[in-house]
PyMOL CGO cylinders between C-alpha atoms (Angstrom):
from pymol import cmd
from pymol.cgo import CYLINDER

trace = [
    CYLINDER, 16.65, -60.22, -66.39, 14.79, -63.85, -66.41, 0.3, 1, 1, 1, 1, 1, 1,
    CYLINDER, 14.79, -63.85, -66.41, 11.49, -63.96, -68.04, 0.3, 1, 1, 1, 1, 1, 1,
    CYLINDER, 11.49, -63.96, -68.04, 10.57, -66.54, -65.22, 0.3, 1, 1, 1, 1, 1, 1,
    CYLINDER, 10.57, -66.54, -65.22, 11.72, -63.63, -62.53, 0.3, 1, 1, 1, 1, 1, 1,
    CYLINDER, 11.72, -63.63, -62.53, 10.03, -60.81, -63.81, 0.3, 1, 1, 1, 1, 1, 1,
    CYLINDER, 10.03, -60.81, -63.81, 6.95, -62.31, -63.99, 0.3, 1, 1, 1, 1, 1, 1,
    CYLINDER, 6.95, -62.31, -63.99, 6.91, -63.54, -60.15, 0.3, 1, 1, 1, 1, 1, 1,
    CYLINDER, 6.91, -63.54, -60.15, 7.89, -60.14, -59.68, 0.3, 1, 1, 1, 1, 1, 1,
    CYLINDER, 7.89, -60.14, -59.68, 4.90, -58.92, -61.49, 0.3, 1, 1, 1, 1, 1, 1,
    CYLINDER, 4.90, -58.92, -61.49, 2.59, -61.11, -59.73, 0.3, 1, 1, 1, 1, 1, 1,
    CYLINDER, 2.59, -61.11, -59.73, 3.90, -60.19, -56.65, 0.3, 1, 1, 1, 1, 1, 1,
    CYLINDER, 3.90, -60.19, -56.65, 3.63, -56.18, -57.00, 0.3, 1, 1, 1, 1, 1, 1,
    CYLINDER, 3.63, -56.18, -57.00, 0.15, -57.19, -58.57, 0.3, 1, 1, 1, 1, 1, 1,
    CYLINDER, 0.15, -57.19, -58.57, -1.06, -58.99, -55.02, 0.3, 1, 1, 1, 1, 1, 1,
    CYLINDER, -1.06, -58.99, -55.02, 1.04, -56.17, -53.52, 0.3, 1, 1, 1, 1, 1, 1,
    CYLINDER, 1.04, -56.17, -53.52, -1.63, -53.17, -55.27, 0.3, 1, 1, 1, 1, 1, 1,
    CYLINDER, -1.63, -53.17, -55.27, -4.73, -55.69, -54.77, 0.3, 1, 1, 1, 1, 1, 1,
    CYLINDER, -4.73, -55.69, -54.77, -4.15, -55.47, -50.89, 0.3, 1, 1, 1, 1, 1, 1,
    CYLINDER, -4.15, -55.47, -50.89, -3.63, -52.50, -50.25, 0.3, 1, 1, 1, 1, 1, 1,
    CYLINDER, -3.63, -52.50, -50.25, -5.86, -50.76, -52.46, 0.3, 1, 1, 1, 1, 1, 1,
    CYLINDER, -5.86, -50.76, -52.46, -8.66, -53.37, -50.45, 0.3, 1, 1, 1, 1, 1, 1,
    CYLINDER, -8.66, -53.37, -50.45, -7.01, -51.93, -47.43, 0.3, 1, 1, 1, 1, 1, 1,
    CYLINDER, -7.01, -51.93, -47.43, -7.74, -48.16, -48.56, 0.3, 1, 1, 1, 1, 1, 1,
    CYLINDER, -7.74, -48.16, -48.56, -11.54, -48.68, -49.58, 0.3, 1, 1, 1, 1, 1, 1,
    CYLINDER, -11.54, -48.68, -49.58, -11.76, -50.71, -46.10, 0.3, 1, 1, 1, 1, 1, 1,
    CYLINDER, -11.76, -50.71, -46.10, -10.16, -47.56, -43.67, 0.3, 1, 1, 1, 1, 1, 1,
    CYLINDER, -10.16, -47.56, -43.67, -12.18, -45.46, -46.32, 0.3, 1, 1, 1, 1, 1, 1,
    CYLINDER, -12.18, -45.46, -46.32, -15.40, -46.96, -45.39, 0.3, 1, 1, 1, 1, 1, 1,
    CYLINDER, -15.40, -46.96, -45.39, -15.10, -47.86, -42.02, 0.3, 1, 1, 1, 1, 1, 1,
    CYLINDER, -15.10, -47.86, -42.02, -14.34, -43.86, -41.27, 0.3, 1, 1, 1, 1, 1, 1,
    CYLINDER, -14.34, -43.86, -41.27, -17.43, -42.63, -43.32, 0.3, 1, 1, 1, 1, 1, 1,
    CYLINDER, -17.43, -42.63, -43.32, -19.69, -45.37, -41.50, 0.3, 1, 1, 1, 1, 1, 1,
    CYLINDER, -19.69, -45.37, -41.50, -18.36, -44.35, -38.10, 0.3, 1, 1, 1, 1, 1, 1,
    CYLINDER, -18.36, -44.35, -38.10, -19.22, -40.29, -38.91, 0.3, 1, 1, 1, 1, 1, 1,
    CYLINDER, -19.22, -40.29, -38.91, -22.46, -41.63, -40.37, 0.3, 1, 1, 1, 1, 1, 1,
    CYLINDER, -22.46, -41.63, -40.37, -23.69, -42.87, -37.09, 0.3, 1, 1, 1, 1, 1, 1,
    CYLINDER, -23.69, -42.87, -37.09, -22.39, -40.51, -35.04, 0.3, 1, 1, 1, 1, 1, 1,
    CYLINDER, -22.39, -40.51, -35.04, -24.34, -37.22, -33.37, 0.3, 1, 1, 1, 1, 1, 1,
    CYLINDER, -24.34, -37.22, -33.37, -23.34, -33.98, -34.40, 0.3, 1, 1, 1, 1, 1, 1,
    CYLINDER, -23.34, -33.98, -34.40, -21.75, -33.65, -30.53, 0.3, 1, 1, 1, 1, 1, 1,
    CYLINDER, -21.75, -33.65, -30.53, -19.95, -36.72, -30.88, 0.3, 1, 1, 1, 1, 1, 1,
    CYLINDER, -19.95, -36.72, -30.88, -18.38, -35.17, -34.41, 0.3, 1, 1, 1, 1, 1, 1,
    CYLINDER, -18.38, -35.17, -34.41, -16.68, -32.15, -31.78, 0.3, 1, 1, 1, 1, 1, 1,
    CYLINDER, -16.68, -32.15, -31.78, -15.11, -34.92, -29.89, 0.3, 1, 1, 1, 1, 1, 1,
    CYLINDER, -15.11, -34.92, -29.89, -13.89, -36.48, -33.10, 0.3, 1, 1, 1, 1, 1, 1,
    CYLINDER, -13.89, -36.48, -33.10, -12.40, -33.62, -34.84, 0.3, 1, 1, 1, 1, 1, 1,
    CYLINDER, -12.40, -33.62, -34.84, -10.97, -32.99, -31.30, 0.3, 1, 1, 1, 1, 1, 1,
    CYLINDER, -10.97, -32.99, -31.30, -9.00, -36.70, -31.51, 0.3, 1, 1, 1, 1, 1, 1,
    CYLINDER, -9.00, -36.70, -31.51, -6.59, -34.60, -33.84, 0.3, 1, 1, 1, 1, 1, 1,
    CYLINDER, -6.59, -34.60, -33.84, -3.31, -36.63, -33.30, 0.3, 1, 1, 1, 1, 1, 1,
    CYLINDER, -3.31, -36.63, -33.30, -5.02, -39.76, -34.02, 0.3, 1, 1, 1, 1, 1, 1,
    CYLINDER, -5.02, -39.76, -34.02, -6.39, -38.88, -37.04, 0.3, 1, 1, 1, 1, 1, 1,
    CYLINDER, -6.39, -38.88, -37.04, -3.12, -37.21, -38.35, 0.3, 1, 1, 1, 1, 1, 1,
    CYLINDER, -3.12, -37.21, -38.35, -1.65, -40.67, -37.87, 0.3, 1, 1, 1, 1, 1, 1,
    CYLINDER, -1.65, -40.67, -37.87, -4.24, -42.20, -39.59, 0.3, 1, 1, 1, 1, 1, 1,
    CYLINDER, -4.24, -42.20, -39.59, -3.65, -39.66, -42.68, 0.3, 1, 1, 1, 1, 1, 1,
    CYLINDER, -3.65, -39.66, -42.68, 0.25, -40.41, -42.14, 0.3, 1, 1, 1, 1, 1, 1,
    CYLINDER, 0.25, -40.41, -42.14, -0.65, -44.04, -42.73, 0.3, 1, 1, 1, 1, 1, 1,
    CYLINDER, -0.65, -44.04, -42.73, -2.67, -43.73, -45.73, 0.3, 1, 1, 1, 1, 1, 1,
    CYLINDER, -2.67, -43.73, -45.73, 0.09, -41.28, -47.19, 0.3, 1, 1, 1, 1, 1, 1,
    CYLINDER, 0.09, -41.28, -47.19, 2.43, -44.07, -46.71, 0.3, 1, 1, 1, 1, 1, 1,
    CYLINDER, 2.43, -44.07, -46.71, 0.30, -46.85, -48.53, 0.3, 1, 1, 1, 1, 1, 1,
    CYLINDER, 0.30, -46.85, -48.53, -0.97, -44.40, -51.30, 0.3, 1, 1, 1, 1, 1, 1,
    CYLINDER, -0.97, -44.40, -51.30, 3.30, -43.50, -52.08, 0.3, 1, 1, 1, 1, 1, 1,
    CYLINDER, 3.30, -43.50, -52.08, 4.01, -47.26, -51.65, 0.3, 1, 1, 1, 1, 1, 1,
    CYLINDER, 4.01, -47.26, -51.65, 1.02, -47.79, -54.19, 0.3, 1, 1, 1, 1, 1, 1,
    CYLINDER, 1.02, -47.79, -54.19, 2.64, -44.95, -56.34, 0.3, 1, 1, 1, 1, 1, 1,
    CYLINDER, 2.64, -44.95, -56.34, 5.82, -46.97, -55.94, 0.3, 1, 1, 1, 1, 1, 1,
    CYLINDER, 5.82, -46.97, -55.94, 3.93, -50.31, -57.75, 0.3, 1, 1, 1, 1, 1, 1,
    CYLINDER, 3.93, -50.31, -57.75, 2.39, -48.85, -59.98, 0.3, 1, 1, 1, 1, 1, 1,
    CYLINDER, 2.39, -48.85, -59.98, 5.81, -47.45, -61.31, 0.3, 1, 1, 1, 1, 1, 1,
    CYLINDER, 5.81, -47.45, -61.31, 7.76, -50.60, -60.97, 0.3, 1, 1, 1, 1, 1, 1,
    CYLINDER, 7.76, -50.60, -60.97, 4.53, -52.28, -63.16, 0.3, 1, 1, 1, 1, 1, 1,
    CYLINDER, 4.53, -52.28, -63.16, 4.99, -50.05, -65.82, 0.3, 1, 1, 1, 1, 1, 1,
    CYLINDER, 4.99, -50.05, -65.82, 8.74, -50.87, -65.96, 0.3, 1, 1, 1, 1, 1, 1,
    CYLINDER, 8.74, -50.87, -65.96, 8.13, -54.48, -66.25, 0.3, 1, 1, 1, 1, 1, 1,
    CYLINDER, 8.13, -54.48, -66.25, 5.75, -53.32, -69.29, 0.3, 1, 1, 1, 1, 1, 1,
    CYLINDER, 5.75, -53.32, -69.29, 8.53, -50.92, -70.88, 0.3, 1, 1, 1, 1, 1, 1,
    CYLINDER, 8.53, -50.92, -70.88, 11.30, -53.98, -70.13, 0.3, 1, 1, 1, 1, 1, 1,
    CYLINDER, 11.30, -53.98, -70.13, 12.95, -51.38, -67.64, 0.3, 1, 1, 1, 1, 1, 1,
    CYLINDER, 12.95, -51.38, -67.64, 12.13, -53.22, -64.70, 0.3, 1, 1, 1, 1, 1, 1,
    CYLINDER, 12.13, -53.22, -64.70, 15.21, -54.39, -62.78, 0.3, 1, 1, 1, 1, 1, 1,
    CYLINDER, 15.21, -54.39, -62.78, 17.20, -51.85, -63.92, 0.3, 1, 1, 1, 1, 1, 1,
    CYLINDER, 17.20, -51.85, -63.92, 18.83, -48.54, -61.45, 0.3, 1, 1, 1, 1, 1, 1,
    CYLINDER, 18.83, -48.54, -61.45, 17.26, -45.26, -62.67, 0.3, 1, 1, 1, 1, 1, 1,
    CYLINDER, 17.26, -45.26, -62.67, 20.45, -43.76, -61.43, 0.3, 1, 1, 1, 1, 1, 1,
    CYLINDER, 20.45, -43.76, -61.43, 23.49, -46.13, -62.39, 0.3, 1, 1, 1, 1, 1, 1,
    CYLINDER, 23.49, -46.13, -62.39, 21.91, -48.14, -65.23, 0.3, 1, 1, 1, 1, 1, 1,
    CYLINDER, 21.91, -48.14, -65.23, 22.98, -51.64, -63.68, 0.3, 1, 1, 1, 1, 1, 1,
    CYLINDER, 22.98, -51.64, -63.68, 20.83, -54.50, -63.15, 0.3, 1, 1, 1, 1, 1, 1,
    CYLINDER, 20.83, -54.50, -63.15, 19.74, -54.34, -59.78, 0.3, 1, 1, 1, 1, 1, 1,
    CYLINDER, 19.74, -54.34, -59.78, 20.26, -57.91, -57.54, 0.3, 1, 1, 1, 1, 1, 1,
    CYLINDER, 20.26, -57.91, -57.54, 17.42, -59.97, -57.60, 0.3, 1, 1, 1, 1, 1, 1,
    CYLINDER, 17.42, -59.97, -57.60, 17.93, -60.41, -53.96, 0.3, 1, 1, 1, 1, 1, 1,
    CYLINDER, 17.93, -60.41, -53.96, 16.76, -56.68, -53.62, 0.3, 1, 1, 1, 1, 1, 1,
    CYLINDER, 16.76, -56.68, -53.62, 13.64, -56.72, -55.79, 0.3, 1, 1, 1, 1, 1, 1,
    CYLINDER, 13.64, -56.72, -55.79, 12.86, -60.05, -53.61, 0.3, 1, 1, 1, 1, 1, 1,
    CYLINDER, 12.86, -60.05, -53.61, 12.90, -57.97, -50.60, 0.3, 1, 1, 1, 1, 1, 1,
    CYLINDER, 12.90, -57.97, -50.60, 11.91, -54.78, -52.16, 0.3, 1, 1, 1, 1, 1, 1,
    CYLINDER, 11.91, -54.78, -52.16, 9.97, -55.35, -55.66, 0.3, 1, 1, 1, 1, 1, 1,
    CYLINDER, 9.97, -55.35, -55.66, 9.55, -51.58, -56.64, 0.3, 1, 1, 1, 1, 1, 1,
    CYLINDER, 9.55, -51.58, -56.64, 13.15, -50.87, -55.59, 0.3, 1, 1, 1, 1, 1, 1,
    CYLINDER, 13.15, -50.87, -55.59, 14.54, -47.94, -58.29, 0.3, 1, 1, 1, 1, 1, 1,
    CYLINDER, 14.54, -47.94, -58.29, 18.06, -48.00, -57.12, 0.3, 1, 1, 1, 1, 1, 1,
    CYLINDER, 18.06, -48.00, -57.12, 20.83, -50.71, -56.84, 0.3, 1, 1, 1, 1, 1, 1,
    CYLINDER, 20.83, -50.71, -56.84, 21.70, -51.05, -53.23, 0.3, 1, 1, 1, 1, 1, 1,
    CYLINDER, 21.70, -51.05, -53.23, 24.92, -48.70, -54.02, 0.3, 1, 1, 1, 1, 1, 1,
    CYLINDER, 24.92, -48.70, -54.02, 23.41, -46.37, -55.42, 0.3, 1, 1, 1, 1, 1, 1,
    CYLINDER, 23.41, -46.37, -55.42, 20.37, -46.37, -52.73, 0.3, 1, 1, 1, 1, 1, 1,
    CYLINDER, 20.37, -46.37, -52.73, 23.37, -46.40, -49.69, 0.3, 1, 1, 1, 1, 1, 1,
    CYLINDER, 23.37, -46.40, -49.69, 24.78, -43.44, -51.90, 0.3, 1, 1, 1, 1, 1, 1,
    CYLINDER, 24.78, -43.44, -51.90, 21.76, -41.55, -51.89, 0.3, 1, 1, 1, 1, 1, 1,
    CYLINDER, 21.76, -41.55, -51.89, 21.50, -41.85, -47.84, 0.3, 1, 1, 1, 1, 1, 1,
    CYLINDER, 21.50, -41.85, -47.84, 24.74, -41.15, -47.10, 0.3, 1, 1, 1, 1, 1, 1,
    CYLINDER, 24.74, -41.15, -47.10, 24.39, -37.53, -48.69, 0.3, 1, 1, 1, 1, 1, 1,
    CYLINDER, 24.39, -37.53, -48.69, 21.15, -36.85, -47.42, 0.3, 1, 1, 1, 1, 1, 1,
    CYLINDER, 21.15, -36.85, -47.42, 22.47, -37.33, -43.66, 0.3, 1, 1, 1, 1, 1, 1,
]
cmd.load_cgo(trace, "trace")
């Protein structure tokens, strides 16, 4: 894979992490400063608002596994495994890891993999 590739990939993941690990510590703080100034009355009607906050828990699950999902593909641009399936061993297109930088899987073996779990 091209040096010159690899490295706008890196940057990318790398602004990719930076936001939403800003957008974490931002939910994160807005949530404590909101119970902060509530009255313990108004906590009953917040722990009663149970389907919003499971959403909100849903969402940060989602960031924190995409930010799991960076994290990985950074370390294989530091082991010189980036770019490459974990399943197949073939270069994955750059046309995926433009759309998808942490992409694992070629887009065969990816189509593969949902196929069988249908």
């Amino acid at each position: 894979m091209e040096k010159e590739f690899v490295e706008r990939m890196r940057l990318t993941l790398e602004s990719m992490k930076k936001e939403i690990i800003d957008k974490l510590v931002m939910e994160s703080s807005e949530f404590r400063e909101m119970v902060e100034d509530l009255d313990p009355k108004d906590l009953v009607d917040l722990a009663s608002d149970d389907i919003d906050r499971k959403t909100l828990e849903a969402l940060g699950s989602q960031e924190l596994k995409r930010l799991r999902l960076i994290e990985a593909a950074l370390n294989r641009i530091e082991n010189g495994k980036y770019g490459i399936c974990m399943k197949c061993n073939k270069k994955i297109p750059q046309e995926r890891l433009q759309a998808i930088p942490y992409a694992v899987l070629c887009v065969e073996c990816k189509n593969s993999d949902e196929r069988r779990n249908r």
